[in-house]
TORPA-4810 file (N, C-alpha, C, O; in nm, 3 decimals):
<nodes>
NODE_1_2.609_-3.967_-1.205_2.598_-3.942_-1.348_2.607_-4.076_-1.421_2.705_-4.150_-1.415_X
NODE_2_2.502_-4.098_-1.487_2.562_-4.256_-1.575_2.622_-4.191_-1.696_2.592_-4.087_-1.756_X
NODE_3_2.747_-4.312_-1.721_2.812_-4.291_-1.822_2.830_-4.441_-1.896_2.809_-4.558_-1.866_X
NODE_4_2.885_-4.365_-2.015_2.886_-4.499_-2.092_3.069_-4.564_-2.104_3.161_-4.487_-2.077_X
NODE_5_3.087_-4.664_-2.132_3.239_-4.732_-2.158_3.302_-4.669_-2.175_3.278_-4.594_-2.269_X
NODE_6_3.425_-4.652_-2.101_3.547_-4.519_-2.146_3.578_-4.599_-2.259_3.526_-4.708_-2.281_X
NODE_7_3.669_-4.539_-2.337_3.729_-4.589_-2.494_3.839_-4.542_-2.447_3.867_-4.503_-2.334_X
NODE_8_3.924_-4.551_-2.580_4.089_-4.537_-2.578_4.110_-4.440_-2.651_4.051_-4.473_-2.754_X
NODE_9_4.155_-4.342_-2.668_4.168_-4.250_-2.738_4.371_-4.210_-2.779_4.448_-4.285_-2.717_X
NODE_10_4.420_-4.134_-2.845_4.516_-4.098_-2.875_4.586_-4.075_-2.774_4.588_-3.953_-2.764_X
NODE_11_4.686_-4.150_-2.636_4.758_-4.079_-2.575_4.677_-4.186_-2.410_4.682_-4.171_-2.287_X
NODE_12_4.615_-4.281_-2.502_4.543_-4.359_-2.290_4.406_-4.360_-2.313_4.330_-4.333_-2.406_X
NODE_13_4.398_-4.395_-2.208_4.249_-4.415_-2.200_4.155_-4.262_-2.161_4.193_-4.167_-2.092_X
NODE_14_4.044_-4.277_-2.223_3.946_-4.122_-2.201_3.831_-4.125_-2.144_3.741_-4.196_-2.188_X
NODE_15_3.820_-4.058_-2.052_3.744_-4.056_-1.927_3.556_-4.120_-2.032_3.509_-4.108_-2.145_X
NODE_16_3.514_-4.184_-1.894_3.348_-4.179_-1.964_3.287_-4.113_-2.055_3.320_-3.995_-2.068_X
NODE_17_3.192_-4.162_-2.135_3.131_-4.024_-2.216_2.993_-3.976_-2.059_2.926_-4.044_-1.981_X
NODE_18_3.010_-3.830_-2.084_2.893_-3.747_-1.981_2.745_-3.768_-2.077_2.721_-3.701_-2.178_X
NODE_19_2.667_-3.860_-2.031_2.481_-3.826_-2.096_2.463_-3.727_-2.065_2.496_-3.667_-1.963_X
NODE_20_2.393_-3.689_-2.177_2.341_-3.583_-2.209_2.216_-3.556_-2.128_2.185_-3.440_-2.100_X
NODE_21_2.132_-3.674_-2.086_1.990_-3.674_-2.020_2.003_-3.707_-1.867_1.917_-3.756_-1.794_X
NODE_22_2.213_-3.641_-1.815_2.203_-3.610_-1.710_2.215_-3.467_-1.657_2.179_-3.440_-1.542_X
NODE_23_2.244_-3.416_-1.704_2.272_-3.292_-1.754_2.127_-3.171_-1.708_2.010_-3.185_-1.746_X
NODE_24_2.173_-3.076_-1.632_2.082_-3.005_-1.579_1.933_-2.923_-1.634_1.968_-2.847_-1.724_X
NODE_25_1.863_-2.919_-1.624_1.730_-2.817_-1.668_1.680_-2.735_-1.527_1.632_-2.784_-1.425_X
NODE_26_1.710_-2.587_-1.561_1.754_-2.496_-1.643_1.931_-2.561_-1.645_1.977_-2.640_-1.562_X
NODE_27_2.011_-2.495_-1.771_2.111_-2.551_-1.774_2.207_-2.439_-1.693_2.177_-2.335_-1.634_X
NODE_28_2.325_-2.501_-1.716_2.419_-2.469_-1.631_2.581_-2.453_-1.719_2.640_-2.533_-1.792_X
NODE_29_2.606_-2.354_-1.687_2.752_-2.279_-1.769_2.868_-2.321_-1.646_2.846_-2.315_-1.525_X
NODE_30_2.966_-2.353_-1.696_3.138_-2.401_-1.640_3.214_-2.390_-1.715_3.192_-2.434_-1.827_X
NODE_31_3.333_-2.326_-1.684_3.432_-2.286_-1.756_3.525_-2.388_-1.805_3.564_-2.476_-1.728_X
NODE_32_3.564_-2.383_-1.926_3.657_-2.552_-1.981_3.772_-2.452_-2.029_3.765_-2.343_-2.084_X
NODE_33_3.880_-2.529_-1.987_4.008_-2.524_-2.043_4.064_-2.628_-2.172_4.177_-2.656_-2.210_X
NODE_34_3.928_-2.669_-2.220_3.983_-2.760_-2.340_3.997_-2.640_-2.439_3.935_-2.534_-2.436_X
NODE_35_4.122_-2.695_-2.553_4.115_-2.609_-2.640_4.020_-2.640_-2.763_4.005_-2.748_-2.821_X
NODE_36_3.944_-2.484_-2.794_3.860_-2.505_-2.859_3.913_-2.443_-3.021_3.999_-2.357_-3.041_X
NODE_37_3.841_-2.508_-3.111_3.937_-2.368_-3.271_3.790_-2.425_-3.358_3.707_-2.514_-3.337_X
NODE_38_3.804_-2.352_-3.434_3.736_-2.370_-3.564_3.774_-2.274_-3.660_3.814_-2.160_-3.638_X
NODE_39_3.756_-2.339_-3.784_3.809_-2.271_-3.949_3.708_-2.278_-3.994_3.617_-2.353_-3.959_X
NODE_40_3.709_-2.160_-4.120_3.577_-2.225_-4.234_3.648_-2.133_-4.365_3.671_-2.013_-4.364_X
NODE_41_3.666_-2.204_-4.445_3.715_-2.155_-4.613_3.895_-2.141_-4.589_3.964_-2.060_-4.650_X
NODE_42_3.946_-2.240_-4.483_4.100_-2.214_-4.480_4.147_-2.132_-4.373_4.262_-2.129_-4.330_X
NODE_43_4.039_-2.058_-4.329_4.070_-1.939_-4.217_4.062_-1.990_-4.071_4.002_-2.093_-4.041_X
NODE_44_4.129_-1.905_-3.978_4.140_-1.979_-3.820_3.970_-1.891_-3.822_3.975_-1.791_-3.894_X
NODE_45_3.886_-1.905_-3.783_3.797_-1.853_-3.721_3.858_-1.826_-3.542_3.922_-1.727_-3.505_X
NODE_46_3.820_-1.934_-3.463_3.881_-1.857_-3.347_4.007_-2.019_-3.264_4.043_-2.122_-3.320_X
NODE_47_4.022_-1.993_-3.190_4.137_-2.087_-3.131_4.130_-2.018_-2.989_4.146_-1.897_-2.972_X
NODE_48_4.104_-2.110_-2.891_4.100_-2.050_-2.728_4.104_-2.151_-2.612_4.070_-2.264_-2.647_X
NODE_49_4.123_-2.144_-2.540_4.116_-2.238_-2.385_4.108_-2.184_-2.299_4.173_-2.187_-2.194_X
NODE_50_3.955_-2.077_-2.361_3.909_-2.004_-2.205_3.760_-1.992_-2.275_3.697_-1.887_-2.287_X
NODE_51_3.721_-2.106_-2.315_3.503_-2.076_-2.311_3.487_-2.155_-2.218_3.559_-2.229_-2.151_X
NODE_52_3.366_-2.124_-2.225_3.283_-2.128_-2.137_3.181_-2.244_-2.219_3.145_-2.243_-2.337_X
NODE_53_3.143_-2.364_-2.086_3.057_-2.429_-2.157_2.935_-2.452_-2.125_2.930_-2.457_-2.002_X
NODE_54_2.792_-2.475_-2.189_2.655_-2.496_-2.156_2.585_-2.585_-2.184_2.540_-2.609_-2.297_X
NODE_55_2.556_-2.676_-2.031_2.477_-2.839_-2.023_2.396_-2.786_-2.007_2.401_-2.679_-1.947_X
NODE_56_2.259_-2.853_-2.065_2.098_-2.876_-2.075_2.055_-3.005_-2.163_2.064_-3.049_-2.277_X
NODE_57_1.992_-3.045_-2.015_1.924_-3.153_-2.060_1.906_-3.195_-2.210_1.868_-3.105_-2.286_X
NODE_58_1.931_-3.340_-2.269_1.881_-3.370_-2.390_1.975_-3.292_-2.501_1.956_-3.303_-2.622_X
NODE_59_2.091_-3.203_-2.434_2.165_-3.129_-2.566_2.294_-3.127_-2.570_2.348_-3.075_-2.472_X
NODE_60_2.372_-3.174_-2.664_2.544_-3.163_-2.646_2.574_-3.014_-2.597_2.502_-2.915_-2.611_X
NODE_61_2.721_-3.027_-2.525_2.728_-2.864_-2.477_2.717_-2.797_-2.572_2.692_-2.840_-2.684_X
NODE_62_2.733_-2.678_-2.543_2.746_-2.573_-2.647_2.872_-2.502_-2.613_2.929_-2.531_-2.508_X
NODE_63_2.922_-2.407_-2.698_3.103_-2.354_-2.664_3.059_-2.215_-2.638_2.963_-2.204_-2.714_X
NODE_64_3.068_-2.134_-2.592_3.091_-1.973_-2.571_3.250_-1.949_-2.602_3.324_-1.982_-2.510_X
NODE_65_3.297_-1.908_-2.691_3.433_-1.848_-2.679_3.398_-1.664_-2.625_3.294_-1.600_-2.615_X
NODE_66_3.529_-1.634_-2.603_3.556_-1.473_-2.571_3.586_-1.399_-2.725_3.678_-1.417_-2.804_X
NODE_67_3.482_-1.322_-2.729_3.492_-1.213_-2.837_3.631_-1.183_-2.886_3.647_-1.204_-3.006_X
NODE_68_3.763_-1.127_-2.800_3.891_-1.138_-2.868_3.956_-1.268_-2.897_4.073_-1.265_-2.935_X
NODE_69_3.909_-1.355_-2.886_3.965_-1.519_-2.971_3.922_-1.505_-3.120_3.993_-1.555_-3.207_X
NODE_70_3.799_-1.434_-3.151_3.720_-1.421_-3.253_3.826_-1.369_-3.365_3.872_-1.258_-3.338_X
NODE_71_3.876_-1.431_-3.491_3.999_-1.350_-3.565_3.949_-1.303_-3.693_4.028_-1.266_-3.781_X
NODE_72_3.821_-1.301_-3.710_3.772_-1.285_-3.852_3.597_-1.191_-3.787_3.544_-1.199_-3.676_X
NODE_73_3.562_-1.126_-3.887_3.494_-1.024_-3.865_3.346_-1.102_-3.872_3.300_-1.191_-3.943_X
NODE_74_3.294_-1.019_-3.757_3.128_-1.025_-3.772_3.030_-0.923_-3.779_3.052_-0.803_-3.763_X
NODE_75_2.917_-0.976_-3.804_2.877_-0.846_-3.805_2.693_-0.840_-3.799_2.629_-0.876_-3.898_X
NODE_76_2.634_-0.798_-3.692_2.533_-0.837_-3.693_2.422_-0.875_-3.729_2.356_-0.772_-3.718_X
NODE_77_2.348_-0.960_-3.768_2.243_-1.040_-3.846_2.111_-0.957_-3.877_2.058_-0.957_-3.988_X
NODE_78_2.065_-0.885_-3.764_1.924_-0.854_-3.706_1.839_-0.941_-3.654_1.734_-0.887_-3.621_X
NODE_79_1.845_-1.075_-3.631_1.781_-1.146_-3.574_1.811_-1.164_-3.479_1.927_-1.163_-3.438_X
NODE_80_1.673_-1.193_-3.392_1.727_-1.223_-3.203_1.616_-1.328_-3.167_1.514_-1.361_-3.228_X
NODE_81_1.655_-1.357_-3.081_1.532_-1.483_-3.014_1.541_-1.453_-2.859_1.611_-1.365_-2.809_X
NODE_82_1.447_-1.553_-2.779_1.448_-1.545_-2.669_1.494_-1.679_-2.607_1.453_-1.790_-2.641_X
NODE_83_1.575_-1.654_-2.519_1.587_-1.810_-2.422_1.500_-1.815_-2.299_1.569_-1.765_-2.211_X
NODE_84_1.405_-1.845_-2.258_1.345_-1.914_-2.126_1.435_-1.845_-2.004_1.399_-1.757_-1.926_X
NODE_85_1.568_-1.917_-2.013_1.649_-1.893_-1.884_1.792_-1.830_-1.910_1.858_-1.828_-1.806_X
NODE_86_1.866_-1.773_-2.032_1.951_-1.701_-2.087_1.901_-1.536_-2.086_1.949_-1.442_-2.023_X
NODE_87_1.777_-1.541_-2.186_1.746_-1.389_-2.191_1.754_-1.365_-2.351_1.753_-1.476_-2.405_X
NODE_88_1.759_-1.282_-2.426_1.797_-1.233_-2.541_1.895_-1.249_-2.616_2.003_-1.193_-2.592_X
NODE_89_1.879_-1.317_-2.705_1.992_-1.394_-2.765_2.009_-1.289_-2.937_1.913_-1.277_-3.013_X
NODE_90_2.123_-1.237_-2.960_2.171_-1.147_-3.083_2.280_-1.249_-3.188_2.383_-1.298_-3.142_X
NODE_91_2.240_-1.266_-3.320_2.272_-1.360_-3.385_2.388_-1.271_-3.475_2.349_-1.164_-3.523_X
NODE_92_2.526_-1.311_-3.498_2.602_-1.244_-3.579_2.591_-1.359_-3.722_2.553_-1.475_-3.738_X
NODE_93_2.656_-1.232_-3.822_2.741_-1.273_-3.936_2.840_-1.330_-3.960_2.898_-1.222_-3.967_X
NODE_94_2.952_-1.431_-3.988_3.058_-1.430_-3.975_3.126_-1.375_-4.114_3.050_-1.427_-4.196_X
NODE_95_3.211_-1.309_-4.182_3.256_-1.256_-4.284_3.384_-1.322_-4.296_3.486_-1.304_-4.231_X
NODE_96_3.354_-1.421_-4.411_3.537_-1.470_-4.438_3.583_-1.418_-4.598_3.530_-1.468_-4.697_X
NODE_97_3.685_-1.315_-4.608_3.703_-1.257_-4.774_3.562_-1.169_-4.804_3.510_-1.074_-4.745_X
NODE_98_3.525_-1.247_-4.925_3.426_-1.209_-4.970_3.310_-1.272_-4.946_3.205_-1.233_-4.997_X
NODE_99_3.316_-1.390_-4.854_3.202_-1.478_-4.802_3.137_-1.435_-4.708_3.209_-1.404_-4.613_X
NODE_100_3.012_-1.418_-4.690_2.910_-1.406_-4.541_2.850_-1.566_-4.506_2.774_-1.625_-4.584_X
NODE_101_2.897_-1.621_-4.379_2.793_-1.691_-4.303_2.685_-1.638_-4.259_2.691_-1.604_-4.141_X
NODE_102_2.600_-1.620_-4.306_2.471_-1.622_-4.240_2.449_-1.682_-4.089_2.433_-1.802_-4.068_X
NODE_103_2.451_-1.574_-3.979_2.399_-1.587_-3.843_2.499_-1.712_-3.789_2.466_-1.757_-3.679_X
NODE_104_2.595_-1.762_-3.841_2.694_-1.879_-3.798_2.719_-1.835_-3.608_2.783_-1.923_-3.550_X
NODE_105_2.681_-1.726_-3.525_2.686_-1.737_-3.407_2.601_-1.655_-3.313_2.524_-1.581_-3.376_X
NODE_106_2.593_-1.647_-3.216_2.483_-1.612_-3.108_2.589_-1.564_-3.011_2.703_-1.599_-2.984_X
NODE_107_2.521_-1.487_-2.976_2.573_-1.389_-2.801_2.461_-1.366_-2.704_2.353_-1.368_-2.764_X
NODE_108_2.450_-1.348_-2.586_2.355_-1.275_-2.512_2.476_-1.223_-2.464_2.585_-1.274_-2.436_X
NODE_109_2.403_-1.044_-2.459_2.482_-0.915_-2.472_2.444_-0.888_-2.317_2.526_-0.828_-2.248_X
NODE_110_2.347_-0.921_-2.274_2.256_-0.839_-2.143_2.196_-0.970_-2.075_2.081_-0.970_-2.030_X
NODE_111_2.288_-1.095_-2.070_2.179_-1.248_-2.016_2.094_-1.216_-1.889_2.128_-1.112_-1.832_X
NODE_112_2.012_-1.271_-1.846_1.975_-1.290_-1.702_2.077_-1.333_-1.602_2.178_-1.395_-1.636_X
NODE_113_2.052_-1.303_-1.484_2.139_-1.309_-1.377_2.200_-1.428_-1.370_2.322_-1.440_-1.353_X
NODE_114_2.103_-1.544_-1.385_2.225_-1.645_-1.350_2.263_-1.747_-1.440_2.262_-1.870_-1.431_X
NODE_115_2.312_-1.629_-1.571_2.388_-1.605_-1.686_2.509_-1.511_-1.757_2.564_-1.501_-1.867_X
NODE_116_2.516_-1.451_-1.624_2.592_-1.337_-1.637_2.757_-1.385_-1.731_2.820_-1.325_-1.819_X
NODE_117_2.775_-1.482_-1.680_2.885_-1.475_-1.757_2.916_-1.528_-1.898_3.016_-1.562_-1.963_X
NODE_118_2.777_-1.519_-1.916_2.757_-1.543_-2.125_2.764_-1.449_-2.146_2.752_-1.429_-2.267_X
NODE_119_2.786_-1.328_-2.066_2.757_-1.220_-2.135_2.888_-1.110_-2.242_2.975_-1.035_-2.196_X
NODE_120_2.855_-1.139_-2.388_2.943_-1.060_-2.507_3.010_-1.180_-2.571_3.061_-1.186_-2.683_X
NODE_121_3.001_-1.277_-2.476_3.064_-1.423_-2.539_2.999_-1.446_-2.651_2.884_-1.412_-2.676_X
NODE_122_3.080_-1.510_-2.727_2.998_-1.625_-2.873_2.971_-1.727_-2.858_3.048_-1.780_-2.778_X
NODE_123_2.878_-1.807_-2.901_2.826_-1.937_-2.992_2.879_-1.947_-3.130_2.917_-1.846_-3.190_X
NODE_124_2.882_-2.064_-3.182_2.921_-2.100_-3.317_2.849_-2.220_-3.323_2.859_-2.316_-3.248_X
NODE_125_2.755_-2.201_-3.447_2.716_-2.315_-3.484_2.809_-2.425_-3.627_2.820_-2.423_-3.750_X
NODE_126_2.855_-2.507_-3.514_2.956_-2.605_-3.569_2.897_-2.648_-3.741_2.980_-2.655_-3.832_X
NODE_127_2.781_-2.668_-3.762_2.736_-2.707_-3.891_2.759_-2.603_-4.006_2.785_-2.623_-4.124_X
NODE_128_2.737_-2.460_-3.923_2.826_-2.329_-4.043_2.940_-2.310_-4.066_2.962_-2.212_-4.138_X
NODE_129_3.045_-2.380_-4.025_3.162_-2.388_-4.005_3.243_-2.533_-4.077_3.214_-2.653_-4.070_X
NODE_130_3.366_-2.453_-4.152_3.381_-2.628_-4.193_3.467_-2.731_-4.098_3.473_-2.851_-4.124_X
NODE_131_3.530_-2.674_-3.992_3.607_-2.736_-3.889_3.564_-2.745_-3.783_3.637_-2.654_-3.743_X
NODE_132_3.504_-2.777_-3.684_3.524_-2.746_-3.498_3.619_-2.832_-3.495_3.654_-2.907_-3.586_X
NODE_133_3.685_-2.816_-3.325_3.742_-2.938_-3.283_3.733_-2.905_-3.134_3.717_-2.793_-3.087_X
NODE_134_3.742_-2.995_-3.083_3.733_-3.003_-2.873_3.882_-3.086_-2.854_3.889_-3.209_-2.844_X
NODE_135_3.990_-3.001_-2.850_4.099_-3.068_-2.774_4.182_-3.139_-2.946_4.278_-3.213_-2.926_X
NODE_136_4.153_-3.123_-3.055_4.186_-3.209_-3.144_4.073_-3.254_-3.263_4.053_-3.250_-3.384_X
NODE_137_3.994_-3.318_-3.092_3.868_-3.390_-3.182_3.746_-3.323_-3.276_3.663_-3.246_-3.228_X
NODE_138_3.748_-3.370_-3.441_3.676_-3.319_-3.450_3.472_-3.329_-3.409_3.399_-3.418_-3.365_X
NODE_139_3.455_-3.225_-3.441_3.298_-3.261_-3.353_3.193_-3.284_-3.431_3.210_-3.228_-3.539_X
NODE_140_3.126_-3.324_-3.428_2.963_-3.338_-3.538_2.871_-3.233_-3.451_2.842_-3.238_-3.332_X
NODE_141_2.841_-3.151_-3.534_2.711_-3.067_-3.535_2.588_-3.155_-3.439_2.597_-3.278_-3.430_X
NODE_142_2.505_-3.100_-3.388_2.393_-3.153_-3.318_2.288_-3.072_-3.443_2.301_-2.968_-3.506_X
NODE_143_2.171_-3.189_-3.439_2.135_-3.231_-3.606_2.019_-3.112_-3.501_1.998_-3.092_-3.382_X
NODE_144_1.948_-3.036_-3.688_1.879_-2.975_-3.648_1.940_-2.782_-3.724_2.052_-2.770_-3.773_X
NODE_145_1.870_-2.694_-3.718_1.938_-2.568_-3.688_1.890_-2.485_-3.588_1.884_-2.367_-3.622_X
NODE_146_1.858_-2.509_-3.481_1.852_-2.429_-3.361_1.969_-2.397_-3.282_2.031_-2.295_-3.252_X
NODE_147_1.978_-2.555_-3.251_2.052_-2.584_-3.116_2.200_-2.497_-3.107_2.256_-2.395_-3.066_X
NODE_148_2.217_-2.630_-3.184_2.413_-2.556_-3.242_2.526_-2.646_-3.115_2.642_-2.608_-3.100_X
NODE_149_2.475_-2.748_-3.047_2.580_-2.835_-2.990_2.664_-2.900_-3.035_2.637_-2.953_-3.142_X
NODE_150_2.781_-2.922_-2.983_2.911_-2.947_-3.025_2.907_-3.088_-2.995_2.934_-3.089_-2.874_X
NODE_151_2.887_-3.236_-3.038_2.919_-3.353_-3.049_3.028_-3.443_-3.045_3.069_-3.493_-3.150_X
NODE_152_3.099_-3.480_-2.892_3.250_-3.529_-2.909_3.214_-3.686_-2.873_3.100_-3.724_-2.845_X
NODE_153_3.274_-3.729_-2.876_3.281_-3.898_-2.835_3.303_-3.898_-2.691_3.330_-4.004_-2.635_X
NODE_154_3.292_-3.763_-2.609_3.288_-3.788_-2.481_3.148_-3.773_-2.433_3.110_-3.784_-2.316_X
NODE_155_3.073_-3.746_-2.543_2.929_-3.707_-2.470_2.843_-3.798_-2.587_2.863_-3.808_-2.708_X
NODE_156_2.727_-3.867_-2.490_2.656_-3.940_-2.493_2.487_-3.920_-2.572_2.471_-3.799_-2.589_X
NODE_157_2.422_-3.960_-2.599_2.276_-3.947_-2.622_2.199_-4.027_-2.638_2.252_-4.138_-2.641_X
NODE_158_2.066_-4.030_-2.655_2.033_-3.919_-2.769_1.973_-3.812_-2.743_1.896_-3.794_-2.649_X
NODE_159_2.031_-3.672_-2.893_2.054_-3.516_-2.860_1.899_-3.495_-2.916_1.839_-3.565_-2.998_X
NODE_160_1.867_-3.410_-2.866_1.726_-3.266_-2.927_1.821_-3.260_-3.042_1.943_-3.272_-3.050_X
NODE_161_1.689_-3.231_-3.161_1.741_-3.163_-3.229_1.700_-3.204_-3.357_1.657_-3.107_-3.418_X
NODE_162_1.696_-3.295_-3.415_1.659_-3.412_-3.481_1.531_-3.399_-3.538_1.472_-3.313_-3.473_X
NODE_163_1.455_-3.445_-3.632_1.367_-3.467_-3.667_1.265_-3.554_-3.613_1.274_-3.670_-3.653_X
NODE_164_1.146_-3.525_-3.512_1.064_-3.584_-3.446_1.115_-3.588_-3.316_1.076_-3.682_-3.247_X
NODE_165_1.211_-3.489_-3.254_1.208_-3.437_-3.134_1.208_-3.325_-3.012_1.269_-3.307_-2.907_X
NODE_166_1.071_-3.241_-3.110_1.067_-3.118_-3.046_0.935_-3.147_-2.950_0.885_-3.045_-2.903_X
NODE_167_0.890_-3.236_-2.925_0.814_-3.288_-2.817_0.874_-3.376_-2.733_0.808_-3.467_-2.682_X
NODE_168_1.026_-3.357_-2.705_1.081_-3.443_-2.573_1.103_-3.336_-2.462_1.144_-3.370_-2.351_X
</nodes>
């Protein structure tokens, strides 16, 4: 895997950043015990250290949390898309008070086989949200509104997503 200069972070030194353009096609899901949270308008949205995470080529991971981490209501969008190698992807609402996010996350309810364990999990797209964090850190959105990758200083690029890179 090439990586770039470990840095120093809060507490020692922090492992390599992982490139992104090493990173598998079709991608590949592994389970992380980092803790993951995000807020938006003051509220915990969710807090967990049991998602699930997804490398593909050219893209920061993405987070799957578990549906009961989820602490604030959703509620389904009607929009769906297709993934290549996921399957059917169902876009929720997120509801904070009297606020609706618009489609702020994704599930595949029914993935393909060797996806099974996305399956009822969430996505959150970090840019609908006013907090993510990975372990603390907070994350930058992966530019764009498709994708929805989570951006830490441990991971490398450059990401899809962007303006003038839907032909890489």
């Amino acid at each position: 895997m090439t990586t770039a200069p470990a840095g120093r972070g809060v507490g020692g030194p922090r492992p390599a950043a992982e490139n992104v353009w090493d990173y598998p096609r079709p991608p590949r899901w592994e389970r992380s015990a980092r803790r993951i949270t995000a807020t938006h308008r003051g509220r915990v949205v969710f807090d967990t250290r049991q998602a699930v995470r997804v490398l593909e080529t050219s893209h920061p991971p993405v987070y799957y949390v578990p549906r009961d981490a989820v602490l604030l209501p959703l509620r389904p969008s009607g929009r769906s898309t297709h993934c290549e190698f996921k399957g059917a992807a169902n876009y929720w609402d997120l509801v904070v008070g009297d606020v609706v996010v618009p489609q702020a996350a994704w599930s595949y309810e029914a993935p393909t086989a060797g996806y099974r364990e996305l399956a009822g999990l969430l996505a959150f797209y970090p840019s609908k949200l006013d907090t993510c964090l990975v372990d603390g850190e907070p994350v930058m959105p992966q530019a764009g509104d498709f994708y929805g990758g989570w951006i830490t200083r441990d991971v490398a690029g450059p990401f899809k997503g962007g303006p003038g890179t839907a032909g890489w």
